[in-house]
N, C-alpha and C positions, 0 to 999 in steps of 0.2 A: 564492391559493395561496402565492404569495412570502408576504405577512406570515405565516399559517399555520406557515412552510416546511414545506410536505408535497409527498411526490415525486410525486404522482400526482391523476387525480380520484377514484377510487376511494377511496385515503385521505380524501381531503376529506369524501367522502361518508361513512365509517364513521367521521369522528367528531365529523360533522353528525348521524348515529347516535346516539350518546354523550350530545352535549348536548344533542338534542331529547327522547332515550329517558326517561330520568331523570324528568322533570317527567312526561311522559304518565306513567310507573309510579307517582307520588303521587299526580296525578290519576286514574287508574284504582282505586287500595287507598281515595281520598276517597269515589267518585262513587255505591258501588263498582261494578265491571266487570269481572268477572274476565276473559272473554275480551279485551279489550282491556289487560289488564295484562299476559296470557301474552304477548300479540303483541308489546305493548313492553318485558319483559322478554330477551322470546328478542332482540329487534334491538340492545340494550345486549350480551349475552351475546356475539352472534355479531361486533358490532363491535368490540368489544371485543378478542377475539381475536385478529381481522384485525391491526388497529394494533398489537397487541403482536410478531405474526409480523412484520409489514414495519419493528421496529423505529421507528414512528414519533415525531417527536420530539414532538408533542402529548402522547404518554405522558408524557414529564419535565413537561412545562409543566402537567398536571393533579399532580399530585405537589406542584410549586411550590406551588400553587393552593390545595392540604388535600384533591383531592378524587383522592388516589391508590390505589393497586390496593385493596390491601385497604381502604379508608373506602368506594368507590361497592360493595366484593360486601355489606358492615354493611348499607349504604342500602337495597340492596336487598333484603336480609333483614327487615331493620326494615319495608318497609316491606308483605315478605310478611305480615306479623305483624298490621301495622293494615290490611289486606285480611281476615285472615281475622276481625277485631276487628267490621270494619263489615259485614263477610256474616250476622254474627250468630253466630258460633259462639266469642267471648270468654268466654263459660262452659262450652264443651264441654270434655271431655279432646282434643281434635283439637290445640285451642291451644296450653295446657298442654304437650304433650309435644312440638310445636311448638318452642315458644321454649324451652323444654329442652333440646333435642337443637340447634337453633340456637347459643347456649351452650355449649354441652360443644364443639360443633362450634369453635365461637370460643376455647375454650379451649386447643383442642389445636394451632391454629397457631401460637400462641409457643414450643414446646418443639421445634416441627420450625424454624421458622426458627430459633431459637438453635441449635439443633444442627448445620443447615447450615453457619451463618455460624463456628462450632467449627471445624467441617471443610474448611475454606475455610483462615479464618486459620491452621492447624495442619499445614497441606499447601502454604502458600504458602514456598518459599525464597527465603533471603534471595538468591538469585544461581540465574539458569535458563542450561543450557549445553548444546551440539550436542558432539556427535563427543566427548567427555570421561567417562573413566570412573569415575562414581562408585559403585561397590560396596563402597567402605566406610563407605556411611550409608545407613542404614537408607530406603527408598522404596516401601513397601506399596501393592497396589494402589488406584486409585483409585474411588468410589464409581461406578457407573453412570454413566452421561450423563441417563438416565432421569430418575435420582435426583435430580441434580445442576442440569441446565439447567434458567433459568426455573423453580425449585424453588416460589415465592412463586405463580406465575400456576396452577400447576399443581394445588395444593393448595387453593387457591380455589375453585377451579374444580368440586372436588368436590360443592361443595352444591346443582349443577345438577340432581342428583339428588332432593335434599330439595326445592328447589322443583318439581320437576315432581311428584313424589308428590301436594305438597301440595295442589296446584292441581287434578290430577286430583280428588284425593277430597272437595275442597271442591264442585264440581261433580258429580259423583257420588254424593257422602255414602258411599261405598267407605272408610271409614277407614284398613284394613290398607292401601290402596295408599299413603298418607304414611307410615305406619309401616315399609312396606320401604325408602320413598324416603329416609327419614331413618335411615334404618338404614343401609341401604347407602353413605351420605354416611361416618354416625361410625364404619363397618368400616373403608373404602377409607381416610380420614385416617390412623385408628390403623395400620393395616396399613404404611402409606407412614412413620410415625414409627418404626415396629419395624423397617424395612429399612434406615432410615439408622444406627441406633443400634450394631449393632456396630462402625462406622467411628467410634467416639468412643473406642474402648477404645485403649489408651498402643501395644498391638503392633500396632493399621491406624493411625495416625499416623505420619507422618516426623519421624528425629530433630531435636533443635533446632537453631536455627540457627546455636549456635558449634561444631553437631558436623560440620554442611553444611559451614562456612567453612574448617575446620580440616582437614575430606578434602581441597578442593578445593585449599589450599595445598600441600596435602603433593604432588597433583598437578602443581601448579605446579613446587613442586621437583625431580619426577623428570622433566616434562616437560620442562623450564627452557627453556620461547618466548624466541626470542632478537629476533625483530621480532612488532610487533605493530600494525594496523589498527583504530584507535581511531576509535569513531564514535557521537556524540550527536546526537537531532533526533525530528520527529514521524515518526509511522510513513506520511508520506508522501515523506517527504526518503527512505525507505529505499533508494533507487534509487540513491544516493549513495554507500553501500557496496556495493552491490550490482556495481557496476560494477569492484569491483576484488575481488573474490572469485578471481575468477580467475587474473588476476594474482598474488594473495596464495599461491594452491595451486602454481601456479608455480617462486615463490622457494627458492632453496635454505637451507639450515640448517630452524628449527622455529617459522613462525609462527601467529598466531594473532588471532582475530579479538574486539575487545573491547567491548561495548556496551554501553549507559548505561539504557534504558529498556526494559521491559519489552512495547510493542507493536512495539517493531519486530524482534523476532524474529518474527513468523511472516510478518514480511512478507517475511525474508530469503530469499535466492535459496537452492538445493540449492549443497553444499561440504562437502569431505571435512576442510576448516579446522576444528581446534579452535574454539568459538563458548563466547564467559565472557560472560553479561548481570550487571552489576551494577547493580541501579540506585541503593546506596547508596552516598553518596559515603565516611562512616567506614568500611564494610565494605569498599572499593574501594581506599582508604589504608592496608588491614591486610592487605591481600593481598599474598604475599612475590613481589614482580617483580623480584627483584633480577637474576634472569637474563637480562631485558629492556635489548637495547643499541639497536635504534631504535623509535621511537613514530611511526606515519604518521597524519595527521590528513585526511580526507576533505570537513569543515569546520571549518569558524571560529564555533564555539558558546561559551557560559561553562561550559559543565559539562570542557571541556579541560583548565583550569585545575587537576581533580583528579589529573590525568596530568603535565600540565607542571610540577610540584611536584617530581616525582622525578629527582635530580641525576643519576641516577647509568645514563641513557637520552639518545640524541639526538634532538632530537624534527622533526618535518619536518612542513610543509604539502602536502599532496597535492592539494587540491582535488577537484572532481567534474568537471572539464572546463576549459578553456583556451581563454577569448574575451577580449575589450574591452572585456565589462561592469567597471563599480567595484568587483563584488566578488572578481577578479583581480587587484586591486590594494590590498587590504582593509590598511590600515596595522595591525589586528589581527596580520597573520607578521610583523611585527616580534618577538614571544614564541618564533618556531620558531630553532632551529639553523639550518638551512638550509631553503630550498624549492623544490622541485623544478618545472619547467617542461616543456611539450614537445618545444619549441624556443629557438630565439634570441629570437625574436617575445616571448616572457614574461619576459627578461631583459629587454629593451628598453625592454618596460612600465614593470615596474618603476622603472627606470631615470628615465622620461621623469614619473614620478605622485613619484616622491622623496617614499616616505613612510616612510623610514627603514631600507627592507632591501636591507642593503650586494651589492654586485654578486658578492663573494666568496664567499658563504652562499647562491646561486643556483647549482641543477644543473639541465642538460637534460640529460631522461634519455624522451623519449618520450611516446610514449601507446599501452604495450601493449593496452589495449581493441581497438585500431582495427585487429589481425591481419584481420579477419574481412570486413572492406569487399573490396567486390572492387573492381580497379582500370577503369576503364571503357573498354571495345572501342577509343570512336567511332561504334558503330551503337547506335543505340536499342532496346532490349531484343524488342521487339511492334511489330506491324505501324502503332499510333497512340504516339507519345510517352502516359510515365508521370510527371506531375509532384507530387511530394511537398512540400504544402504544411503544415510543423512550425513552428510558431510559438510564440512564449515565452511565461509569463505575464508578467501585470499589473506581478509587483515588489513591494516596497511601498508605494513611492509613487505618486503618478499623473504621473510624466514622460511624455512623450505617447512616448519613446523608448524604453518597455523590451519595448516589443511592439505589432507591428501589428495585432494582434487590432481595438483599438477605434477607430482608423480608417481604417486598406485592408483588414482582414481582408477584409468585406464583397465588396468592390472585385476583390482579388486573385480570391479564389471564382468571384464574378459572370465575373468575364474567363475562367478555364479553362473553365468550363464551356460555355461561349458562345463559344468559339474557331472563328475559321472552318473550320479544321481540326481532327478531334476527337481530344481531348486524354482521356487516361485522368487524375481528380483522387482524390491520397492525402492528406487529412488525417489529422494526428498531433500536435492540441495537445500541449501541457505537462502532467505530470499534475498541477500546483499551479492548475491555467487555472483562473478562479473562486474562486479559495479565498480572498481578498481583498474582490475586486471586482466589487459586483453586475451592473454593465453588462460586465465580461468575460465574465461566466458566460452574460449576454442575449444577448450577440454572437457566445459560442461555439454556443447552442443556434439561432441562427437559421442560421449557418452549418451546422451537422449536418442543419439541415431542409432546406435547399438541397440539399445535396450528395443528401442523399438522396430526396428530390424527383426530382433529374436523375438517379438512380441508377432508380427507377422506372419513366421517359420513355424512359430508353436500353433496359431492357428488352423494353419493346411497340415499341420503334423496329423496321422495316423492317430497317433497315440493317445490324443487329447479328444478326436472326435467323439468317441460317443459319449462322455462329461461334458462336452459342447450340446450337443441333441437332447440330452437328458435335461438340463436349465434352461435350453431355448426359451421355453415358453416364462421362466421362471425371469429369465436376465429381459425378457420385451414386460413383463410386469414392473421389473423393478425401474427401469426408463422410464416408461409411462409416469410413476411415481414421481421421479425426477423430475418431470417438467410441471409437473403437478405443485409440487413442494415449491420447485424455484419462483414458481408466478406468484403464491400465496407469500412467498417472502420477499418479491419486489412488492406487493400490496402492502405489505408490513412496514419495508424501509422507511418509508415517511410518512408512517401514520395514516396508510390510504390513499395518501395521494404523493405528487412531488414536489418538492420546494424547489422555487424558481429562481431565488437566489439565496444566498447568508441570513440576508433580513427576515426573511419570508421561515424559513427554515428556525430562525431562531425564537419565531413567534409562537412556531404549531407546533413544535417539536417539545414535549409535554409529558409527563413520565405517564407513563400507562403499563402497570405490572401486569396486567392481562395481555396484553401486547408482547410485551416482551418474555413472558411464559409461554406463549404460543411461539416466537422465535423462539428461544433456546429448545421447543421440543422438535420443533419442524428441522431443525439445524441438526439433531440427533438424528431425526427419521431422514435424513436426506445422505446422510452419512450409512446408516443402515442399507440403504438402496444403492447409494454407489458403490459400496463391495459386491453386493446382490448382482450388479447390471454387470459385473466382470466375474470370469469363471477366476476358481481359487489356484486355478492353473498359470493364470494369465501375467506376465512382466506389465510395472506401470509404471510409466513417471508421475510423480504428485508436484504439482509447482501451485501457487497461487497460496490461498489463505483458508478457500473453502474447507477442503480434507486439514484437518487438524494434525498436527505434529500428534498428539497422543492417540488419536485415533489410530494409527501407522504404528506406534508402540502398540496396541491391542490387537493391532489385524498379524502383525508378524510375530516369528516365532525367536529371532535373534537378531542382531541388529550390528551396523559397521560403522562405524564414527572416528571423529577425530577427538582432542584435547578441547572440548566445549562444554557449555550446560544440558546441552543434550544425551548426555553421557551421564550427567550426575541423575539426569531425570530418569531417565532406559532403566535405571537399579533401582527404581521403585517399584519394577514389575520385577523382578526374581530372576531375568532370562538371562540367557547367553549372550555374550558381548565380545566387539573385537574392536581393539583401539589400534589405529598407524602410524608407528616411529618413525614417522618421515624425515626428519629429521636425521635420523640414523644413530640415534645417540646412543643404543644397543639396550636390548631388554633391560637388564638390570637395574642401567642408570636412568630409563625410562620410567620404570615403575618406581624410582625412589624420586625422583621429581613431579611425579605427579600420582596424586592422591586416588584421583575415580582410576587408574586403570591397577589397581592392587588384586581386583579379581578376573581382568580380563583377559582374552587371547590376545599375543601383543603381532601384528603384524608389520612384516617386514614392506619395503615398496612394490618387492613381486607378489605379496598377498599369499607365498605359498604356503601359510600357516592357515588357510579358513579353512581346511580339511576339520581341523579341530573342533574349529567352532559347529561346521554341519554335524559331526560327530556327538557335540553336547545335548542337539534338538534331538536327532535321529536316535539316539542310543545314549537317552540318559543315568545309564547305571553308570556310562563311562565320564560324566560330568565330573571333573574331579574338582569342579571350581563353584559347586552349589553355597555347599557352607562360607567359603568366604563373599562370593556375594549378598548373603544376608548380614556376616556382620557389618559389609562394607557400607550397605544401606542405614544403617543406623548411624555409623559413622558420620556417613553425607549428610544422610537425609532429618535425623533425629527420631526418635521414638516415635511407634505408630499412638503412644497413648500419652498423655493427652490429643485429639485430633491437632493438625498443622494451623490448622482457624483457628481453635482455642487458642493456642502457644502465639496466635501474631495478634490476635484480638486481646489479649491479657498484657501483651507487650506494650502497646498503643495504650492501655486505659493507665498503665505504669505508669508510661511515661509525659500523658496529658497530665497526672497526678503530682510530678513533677515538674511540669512546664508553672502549673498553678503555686506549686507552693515556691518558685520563683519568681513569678509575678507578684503575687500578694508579699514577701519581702522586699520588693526593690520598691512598691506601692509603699509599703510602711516606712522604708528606709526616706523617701522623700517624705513622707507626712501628706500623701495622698489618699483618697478615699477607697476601700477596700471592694470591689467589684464583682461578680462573675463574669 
């Protein structure tokens, strides 16, 4: 199944389908057999399907191959053809009209595919945008979904018709039944070609794209963003911007949100922020920013460089988080003006890695994300400690230190759950975990069968039944809710209804703060209900986007990490922590290379130090590491007073303040006119 890569056995199996189907259906049109060729027809047809529904990647690798969608329905055709050749009916009119209507049939899907692919490239804008009003370009609706999705498999797909006719009546000697069957095949085509066809006419098309470029500046001018969240990356890094959306609706003056590739808008979070996708870097360079006084960068990509060009902006590193990894110290900000940290601790860094960004050009200004952590009692949430094991990924190299996934992961698991005292376990990989490295992805998937394994055990356990019977009625409420919440916030995602493509999407999608107050509460309340719907007893893996990273800081009572930002963030709640030198580099030299673990439990690869840490939840008189996690949080994080918003909102008006009084100098220095 790895070499394959297919997500399941079912896949394997339908397109074990595929490539067995095939050969039985020549062999069967040889032999000939008709009933044996319907049966392997239908298992090609129905697998077929399947694999195209679950998106599997064997689809592409047949394609690779020469033997893609449309060439295996030809084969199949072809090879109805010599079935009915060798039944004997190669002189009938059966044939004849047959491989006719086959033909005609084959004929009419090139004029729907060109047509699609018309309507496609004709509706694609050069630039897709959230909360921005474009009513002065032209954006007609858009073709069906019907019409539109999977247009190619769909249209294929018709001539299931024409073989079943044909096959009946070869069997039968019924003629008219292949005659309807092939009838009804070249009605349904032509009918599907005559439906797409008004959307080619010049008024269901969107205007072109210097008329698109030319609204949107003209918005740019009256809107005139004066900060701006600049973010390039795969649409899995989106979590990157996502994390300061909030922040950005926040800030005072007009900012705005600016993205470089086209999938990662839909990955983006709900924001009433203007949203500009560009993914052309000339289109991206002729767009009038001149209103723009700072640029915040969330990473350190090459596509920055088409931002960093403009003089006439101050540009800042923001990062996605604040640790001890290399990439907090990426001699890449060397390019920013300044960059911002969340405390002393990221000054320091810098400082001590001397890789060229001067100590003057460093602001700590916080980490407003981290309002939302709750700060922690001293008692343990539930009646068993909850411990949150998040761990990093792979990295890209194989340092044996950028995650303990691949050698305590195991280890650390094994020991929670196996606790002489029972321990509630939260897993919350990385969402990158795998994406690299096959043995992460082996190590994450044995660890999710573990966890839920004992997830299993704990329910027929004795022990837990009657806190099971007690909630019953409480955890069928809080589901209920759940499905409740989830439908009110697909009605939300697109403003009520769904966008049918970019265009369409770029036209309705319209800032509505009422709208998005109602998500950001429903996204609480649904968060409320998924702890609700699981006893406090219960192991869980969290994977996806929904359950929030800090939500998982609030529900548990201590937490397991590696050397990431997830670690600097965990110390904004007060609690107990255990960082793993997988590495091996031995406590001492551990804790002096890196900063967030100065008040942690430092674990070895066999984990046998988390005694301690349960020890800290369980019986906190014996914490002997409270006080240094307080100071360490100021350290990281910066003072709780001024708030973290003030300290990055006063940083941004600084340094607009400064972008201006560089402009209007370089204006005088030419003997140009002095502007806002």
């Amino acid at each position: 199944m790895r070499l394959a890569r297919v997500g399941s056995g079912s896949e394997l199996a339908a397109a074990f389908l595929v490539a067995l189907g095939f050969p039985c259906i020549m062999l069967a049109a040889i032999i000939p057999n008709l009933w044996f060729f319907a049966v392997a027809a239908a298992a090609t047809y129905l697998a077929d399907r399947y694999l195209h529904h679950c998106g599997s990647y064997l689809i592409n690798r047949l394609a690779a191959v020469r033997a893609g969608l449309s060439i295996r329905f030809l084969v199949r055709q072809l090879l109805l053809v010599l079935l009915l050749s060798r039944l004997g009916y190669g002189e009938e009119t059966l044939f004849y009209v047959t491989v006719a209507c086959l033909l005609a049939f084959y004929g009419l899907q090139a004029p729907q595919s060109a047509i699609v692919t018309l309507i496609r490239l004709r509706r694609k804008l050069p630039v897709i945008t959230r909360n921005i009003d474009l009513e002065r370009v032209r954006i007609p609706d858009a073709p069906s979904l019907l019409l539109m999705n999977r247009p190619a498999e769909k249209m294929l797909h018709l001539d299931v018709f024409a073989m079943a006719g044909v096959l009946i009546a070869a069997e039968t000697r019924v003629y008219g039944i292949a005659y309807v069957g092939l009838g009804l095949t070249l009605v349904l085509a032509l009918g599907y070609l005559l439906l797409l066809l008004p959307y080619i006419r010049p008024k269901r098309l969107v205007a072109p794209a210097d008329k698109v470029l030319g609204a949107v500046s003209t918005w740019l001018r009256e809107y005139k963003p004066d900060v701006v969240l600049y973010f390039s990356g795969s649409k899995e890094s989106a979590y990157q911007a996502n994390m300061w959306l909030e922040t950005m609706a926040q800030l005072g003056g007009r900012p705005m949100i600016l993205l470089r590739e086209r999938n990662i808008l839909p990955q983006l979070a709900t924001t009433s922020v203007p949203v500009l996708c560009v993914p052309g870097g000339v289109h991206l360079m002729n767009l009038d920013l001149s209103s723009v006084r700072v640029a915040l960068y969330a990473a350190n990509v090459g596509k920055n460089i088409h931002m960093l060009r403009v003089p006439t902006m101050k540009h800042v590193f923001i990062g996605h988080g604040d640790s001890d990894k290399i990439a907090s110290v990426n001699p890449y900000s060397k390019v920013y003006d300044e960059v911002w940290t969340a405390g002393r601790a990221g000054r320091d860094r810098y400082a001590l890695a001397d890789v060229g960004v001067r100590d003057e050009d460093i602001v700590e200004v916080g980490r407003p994300q981290l309002a939302t952590i709750q700060p922690w009692s001293g008692v343990q949430k539930n009646p068993i400690p909850t411990v949150l094991y998040a761990p990093t990924w792979e990295g890209w190299d194989d340092n044996p230190g950028n995650t303990s996934l691949l050698l305590a992961g195991e280890n650390i698991v094994r020991r929670l759950l196996k606790a002489q005292q029972p321990v509630r376990l939260l897993y919350k990989p990385h969402p990158f975990t795998g994406t690299r490295s096959a043995k992460a992805k082996a190590v994450h998937l044995r660890i999710t069968e573990m966890i839920e394994q004992a997830a299993a055990e704990r329910a027929t356990d004795p022990r837990w039944a009657e806190q099971a019977a007690a909630l019953r009625g409480e955890q069928a409420e809080a589901r209920a809710e759940l499905v409740r919440i989830e439908a009110r916030l697909a009605e939300l995602a697109d403003g009520g209804g769904i966008a049918r493509d970019e265009a369409e999407q770029s036209r309705d999608s319209l800032a509505d703060p009422a709208r998005e107050a109602e998500t950001a509460r429903l996204k609480d309340e649904w968060n409320a209900a998924s702890w609700r719907a699981q006893g406090w007893w219960e192991h869980r893996v969290i994977t996806g986007a929904e359950m929030r990273l800090y939500d998982c800081f609030n529900e548990s009572d201590a937490m397991v990490s590696d050397i990431s930002s997830v670690v600097s963030d965990f110390i904004a709640s007060g609690k107990p922590y255990a960082v793993t030198d997988s590495a091996e580099l031995g406590e001492d030299e551990f804790r002096r290379q890196n900063t967030a673990v100065r008040a942690a439990v430092i674990l070895s690869n066999s984990a046998a130090e988390l005694d301690e840490l349960l020890a800290a939840v369980t019986a906190p008189a014996t914490d002997a590491r409270a006080d240094a996690r307080r100071e360490l949080k100021q350290y990281l994080l910066g003072p709780d007073e001024p708030t973290s918003i003030v300290q990055f909102d006063t940083a941004v008006k600084a340094l607009a303040a400064k972008s201006d009084a560089r402009n209007t100098g370089v204006a005088k220095s030419l003997g140009e006119p002095v502007g806002g």
